[in-house]
C-alpha positions in Angstrom: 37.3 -75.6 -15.2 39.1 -75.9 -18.5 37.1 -73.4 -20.6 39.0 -69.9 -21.8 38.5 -66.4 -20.4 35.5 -64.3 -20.5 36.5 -60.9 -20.6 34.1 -58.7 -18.4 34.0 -55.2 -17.9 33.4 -54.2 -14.0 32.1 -50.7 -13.4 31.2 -48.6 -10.0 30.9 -45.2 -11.3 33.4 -43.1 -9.0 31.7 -40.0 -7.0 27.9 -41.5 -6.5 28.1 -43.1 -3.1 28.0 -46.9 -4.3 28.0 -48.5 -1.1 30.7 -51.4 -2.4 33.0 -49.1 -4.7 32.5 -45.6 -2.6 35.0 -45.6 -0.7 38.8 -46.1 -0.4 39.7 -49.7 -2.9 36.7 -51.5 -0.9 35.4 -53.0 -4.4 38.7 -54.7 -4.7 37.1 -58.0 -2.9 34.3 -58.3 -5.2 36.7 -57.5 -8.5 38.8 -60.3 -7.2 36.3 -62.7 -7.1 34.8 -61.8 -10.4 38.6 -61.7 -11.9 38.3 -65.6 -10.6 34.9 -66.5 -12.6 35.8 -64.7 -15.3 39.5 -65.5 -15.6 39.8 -61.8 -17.5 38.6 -58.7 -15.8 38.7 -55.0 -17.0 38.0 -52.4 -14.9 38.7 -48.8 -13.3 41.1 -47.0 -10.1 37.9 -46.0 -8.6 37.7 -50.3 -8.1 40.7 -51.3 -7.5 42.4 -47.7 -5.5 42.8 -48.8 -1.6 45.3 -45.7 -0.6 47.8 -47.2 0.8 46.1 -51.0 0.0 46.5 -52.7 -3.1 45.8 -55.7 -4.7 47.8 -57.3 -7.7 46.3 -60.1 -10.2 47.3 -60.8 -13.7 43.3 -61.3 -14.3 42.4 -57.8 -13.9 43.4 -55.1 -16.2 43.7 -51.8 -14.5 42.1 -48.9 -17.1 41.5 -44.9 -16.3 37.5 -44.4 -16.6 38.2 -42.2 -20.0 39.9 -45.2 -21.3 37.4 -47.7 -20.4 34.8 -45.9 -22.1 36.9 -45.8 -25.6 37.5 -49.4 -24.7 33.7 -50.3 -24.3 33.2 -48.0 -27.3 35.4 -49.6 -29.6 37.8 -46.8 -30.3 40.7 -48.4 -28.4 42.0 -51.9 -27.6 44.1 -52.6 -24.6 47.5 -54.1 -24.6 48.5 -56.2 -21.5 52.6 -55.0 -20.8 54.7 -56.3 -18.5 55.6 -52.9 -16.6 55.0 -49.7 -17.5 57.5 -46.8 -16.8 55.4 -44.4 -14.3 55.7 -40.6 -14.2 55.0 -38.8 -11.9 53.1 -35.7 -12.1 53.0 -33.2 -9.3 50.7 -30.0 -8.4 52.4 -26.8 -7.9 49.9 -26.1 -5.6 51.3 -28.8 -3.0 53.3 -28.0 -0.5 57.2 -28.5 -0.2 56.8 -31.0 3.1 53.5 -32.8 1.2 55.3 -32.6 -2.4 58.4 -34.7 -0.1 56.0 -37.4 1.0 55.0 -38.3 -2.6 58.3 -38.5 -3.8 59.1 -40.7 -0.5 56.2 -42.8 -1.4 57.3 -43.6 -4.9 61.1 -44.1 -4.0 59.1 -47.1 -1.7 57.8 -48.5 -4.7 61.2 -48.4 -6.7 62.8 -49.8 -3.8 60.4 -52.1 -1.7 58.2 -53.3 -5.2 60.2 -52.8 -7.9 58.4 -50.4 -9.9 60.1 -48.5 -12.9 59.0 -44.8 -11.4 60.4 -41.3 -13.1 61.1 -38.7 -14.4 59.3 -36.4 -11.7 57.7 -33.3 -13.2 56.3 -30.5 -11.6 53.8 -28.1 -13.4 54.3 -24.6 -14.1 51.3 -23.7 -12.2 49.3 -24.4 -9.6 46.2 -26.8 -10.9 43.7 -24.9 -8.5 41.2 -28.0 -8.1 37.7 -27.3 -7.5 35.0 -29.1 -5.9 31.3 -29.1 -7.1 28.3 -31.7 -5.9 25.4 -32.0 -8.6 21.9 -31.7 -7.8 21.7 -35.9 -7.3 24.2 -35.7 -4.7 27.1 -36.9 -6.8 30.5 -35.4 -6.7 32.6 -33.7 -9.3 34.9 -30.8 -9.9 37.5 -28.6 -12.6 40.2 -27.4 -12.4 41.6 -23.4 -12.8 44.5 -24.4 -14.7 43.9 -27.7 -17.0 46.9 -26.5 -19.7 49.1 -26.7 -17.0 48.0 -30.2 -16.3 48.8 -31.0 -20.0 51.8 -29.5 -20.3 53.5 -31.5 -17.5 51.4 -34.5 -18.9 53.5 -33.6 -22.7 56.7 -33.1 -20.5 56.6 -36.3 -19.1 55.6 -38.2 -22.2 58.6 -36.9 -24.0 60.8 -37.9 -21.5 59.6 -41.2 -22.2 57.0 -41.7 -19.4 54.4 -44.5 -20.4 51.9 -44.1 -17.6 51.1 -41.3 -15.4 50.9 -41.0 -11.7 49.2 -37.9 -11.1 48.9 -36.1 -7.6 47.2 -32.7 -7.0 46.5 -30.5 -4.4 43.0 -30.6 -2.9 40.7 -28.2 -0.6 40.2 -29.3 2.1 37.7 -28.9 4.6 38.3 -31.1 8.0 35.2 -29.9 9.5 32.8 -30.4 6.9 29.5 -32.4 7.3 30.7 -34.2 3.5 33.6 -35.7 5.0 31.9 -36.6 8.6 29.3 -38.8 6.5 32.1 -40.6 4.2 34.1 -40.9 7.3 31.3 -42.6 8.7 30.1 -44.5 5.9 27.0 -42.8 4.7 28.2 -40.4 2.2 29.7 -39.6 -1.1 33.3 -38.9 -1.8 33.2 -35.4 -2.2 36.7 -35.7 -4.0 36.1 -38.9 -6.9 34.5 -36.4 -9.1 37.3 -33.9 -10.0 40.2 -36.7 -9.1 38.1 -38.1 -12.9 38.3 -35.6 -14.6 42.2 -35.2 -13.9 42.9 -38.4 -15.4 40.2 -37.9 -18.2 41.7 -35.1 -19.3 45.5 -36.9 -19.6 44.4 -40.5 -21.0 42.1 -38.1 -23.9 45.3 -36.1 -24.6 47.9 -38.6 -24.2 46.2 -41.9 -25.2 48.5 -43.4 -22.0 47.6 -45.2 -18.8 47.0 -42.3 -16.0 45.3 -42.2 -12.4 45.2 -39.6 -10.1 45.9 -39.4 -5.8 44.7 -36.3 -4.1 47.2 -34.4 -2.1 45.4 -33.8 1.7 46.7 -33.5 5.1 46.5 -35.8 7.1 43.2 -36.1 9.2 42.8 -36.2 13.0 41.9 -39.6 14.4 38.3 -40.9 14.7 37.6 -43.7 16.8 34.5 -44.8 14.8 35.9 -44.4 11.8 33.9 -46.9 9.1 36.1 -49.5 8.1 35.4 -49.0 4.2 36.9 -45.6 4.6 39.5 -46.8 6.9 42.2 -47.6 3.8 42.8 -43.9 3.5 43.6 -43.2 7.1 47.0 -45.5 7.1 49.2 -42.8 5.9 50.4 -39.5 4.6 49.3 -40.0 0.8 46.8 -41.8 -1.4 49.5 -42.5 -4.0 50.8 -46.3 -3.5 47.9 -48.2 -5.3 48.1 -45.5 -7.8 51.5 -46.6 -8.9 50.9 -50.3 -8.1 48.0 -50.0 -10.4 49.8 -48.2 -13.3 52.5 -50.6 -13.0 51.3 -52.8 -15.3 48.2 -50.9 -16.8 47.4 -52.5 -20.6 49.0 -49.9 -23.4 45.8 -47.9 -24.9 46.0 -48.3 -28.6 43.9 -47.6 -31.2 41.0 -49.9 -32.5 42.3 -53.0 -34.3 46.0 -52.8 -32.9 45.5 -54.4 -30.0 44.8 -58.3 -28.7 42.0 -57.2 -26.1 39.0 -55.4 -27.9 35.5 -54.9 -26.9 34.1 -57.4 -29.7 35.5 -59.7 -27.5 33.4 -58.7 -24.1 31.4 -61.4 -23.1 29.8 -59.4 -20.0 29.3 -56.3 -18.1 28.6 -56.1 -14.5 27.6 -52.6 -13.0 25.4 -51.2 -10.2 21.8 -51.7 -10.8 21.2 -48.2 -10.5 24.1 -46.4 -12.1 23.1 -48.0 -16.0 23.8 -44.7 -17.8 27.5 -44.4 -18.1 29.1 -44.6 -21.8 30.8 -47.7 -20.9 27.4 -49.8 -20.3 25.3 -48.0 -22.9 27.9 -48.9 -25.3 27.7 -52.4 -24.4 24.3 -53.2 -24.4 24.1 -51.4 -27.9 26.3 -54.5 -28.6 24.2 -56.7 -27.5 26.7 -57.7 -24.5 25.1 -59.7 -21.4 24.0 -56.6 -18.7 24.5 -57.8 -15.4 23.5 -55.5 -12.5 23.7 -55.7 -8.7 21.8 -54.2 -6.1 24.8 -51.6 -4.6 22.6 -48.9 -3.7 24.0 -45.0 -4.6 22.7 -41.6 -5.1 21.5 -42.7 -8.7 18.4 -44.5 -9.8 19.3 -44.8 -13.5 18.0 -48.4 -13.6 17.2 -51.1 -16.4 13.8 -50.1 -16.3 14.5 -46.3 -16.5 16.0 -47.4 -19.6 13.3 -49.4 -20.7 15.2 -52.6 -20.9 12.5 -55.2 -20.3 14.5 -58.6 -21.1 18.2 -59.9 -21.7 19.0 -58.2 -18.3 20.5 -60.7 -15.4 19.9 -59.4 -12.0 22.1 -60.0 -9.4 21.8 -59.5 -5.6 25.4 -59.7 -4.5 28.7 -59.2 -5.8 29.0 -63.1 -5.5 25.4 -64.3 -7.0 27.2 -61.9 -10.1 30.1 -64.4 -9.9 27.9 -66.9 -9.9 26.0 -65.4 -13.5 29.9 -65.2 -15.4 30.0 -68.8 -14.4 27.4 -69.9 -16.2 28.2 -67.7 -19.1 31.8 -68.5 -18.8 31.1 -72.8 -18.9 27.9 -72.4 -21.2 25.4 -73.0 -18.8 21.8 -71.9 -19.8 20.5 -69.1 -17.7 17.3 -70.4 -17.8 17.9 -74.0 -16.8 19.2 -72.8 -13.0 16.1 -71.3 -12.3 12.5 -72.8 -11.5 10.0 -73.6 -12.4 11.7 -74.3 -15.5 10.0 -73.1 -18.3 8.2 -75.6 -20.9 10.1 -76.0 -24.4 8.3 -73.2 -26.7 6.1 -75.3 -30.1 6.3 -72.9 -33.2 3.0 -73.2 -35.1 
């Protein structure tokens, strides 16, 4: 295959229970593969975030959910870097021994990886984290102390920080029927919601690359454990694939300054019924090729809940999508793989 990228935006909305992208990094297979058929992938930490698991290709550009959505928008272009000089970013609210394991975890990476990590900034307060579920099911979440949050965000800026690594103290509930039913693979992650809104809050008021890593100890073991879930068991933080991520996150600048920009989108693949995120509504204003797969969630925001009746390619499998960039990719009418194969249309 000789023919140039095809940038494509891949989104699994984070807190809905997809079941590829629900759990702990276990859309990373499918990102890979459409990385490889579209030789250019953007997408978000709720993809590519395994724990402790990680997975590193020059094809996929790692961007916080707020960022995507200016991206898809318009308002911001990406930059591909080299590295990018992570801070990190820690709750108050965490406990000395926790707070150690963080730090342990990014001396690892400086050490074991390579990666350009520091300062380290505590914030003045405790965060307080929340968590809410909505009426679908979905999770989500806010926080007591959000200036805080900024102000260690501005901190670590100055200091000349160009991503953020952000981890925060979570409640936590060991006993709770939520976490029994993630654990076990039927449920939503009752955490995604509010870890978004941490980094949305950053990346809107620092324009920089920023993910988040919730601070929880460490749960007792459970022999039928689903193995989607499983990626968060393997240690004593969530932060690794966080700073592996941010490592070489594209710069956010603003429209026109960069050499990746959303006129140049030549796809966007996202659950079939999680269609009414910014990101994809901003795309098929564009005109951009939809393509949705079945990965069933709490949502039913559909195609035709948005009365989109044509110009929609349906996929049922992460790999019959790869299949769909393939043919956009090498210029392969969609109609001519399909059969019958519809007579030439005679204008009158």
């Amino acid at each position: 295959m000789n023919t140039s990228p095809l940038p494509v935006l891949m989104v699994v909305p984070t807190g809905i229970g997809c079941s590829i992208g629900g759990f702990a990094g276990d859309a990373l297979p499918s990102a890979r593969l459409l990385a490889a058929a579209s030789g250019c992938l953007i997408t978000h930490p709720n993809v590519m975030n395994g724990a402790a698991l990680y997975w590193r290709d020059p094809r996929i550009h790692y961007v916080e959910g707020y960022g995507l959505d200016r991206f898809a928008v318009g308002d911001w272009d990406l930059r591909p870097v080299r590295r990018q000089r992570i801070g990190l970013l820690l709750d108050a609210g965490i406990e000395a021994e926790l707070a150690q394991r963080q730090i342990q975890v990014a001396e690892a990476c400086r050490a074991s990886l390579g990666l350009e990590i520091g300062p380290v900034v505590t914030t003045d307060q405790p965060l307080e984290v929340q968590l809410e579920q909505g009426s679908s099911g979905s999770s989500w979440g806010h926080l007591g102390r959000p200036d805080a949050l900024l102000r260690a965000g501005e901190r670590l800026r100055t200091a000349g920080a160009s991503a953020i690594a952000v981890v925060a103290r979570f409640p936590e509930d060991p006993a709770s029927e939520e976490l029994a039913a993630y654990r076990a693979g039927s449920g939503v992650d009752a955490l995604a919601g509010a870890e978004a809104v941490i980094s949305h809050l950053l990346v809107r008021h620092l324009q920089i690359p920023c993910a988040h890593a919730p601070a929880l100890a460490p749960l007792p073991l459970d022999p039928q454990l689903d193995p989607r879930a499983a990626g968060e068991e393997l240690g004593y933080t969530f932060l690794a694939c966080v700073l592996v991520g941010l490592s070489q996150a594209p710069d956010l600048l603003p429209a026109g300054q960069g050499p990746l920009q959303a006129a140049q989108l030549g796809a966007v693949v996202a659950p079939e019924g999680a269609l009414g995120g910014e990101a994809v509504l901003s795309c098929l204003e564009r005109e951009v090729p939809l393509i949705t797969v079945a990965n069933p969630s709490v949502l039913d925001v559909s195609a035709e809940a948005l009365g989109l009746d044509h110009g929609v390619r349906q996929a049922t499998s992460y790999a019959e999508a790869a299949g769909w960039l393939l043919a956009l990719r090498e210029g392969v009418a969609a109609g001519s793989l399909q059969r019958p194969l519809p007579p030439l249309e005679r204008l009158t």
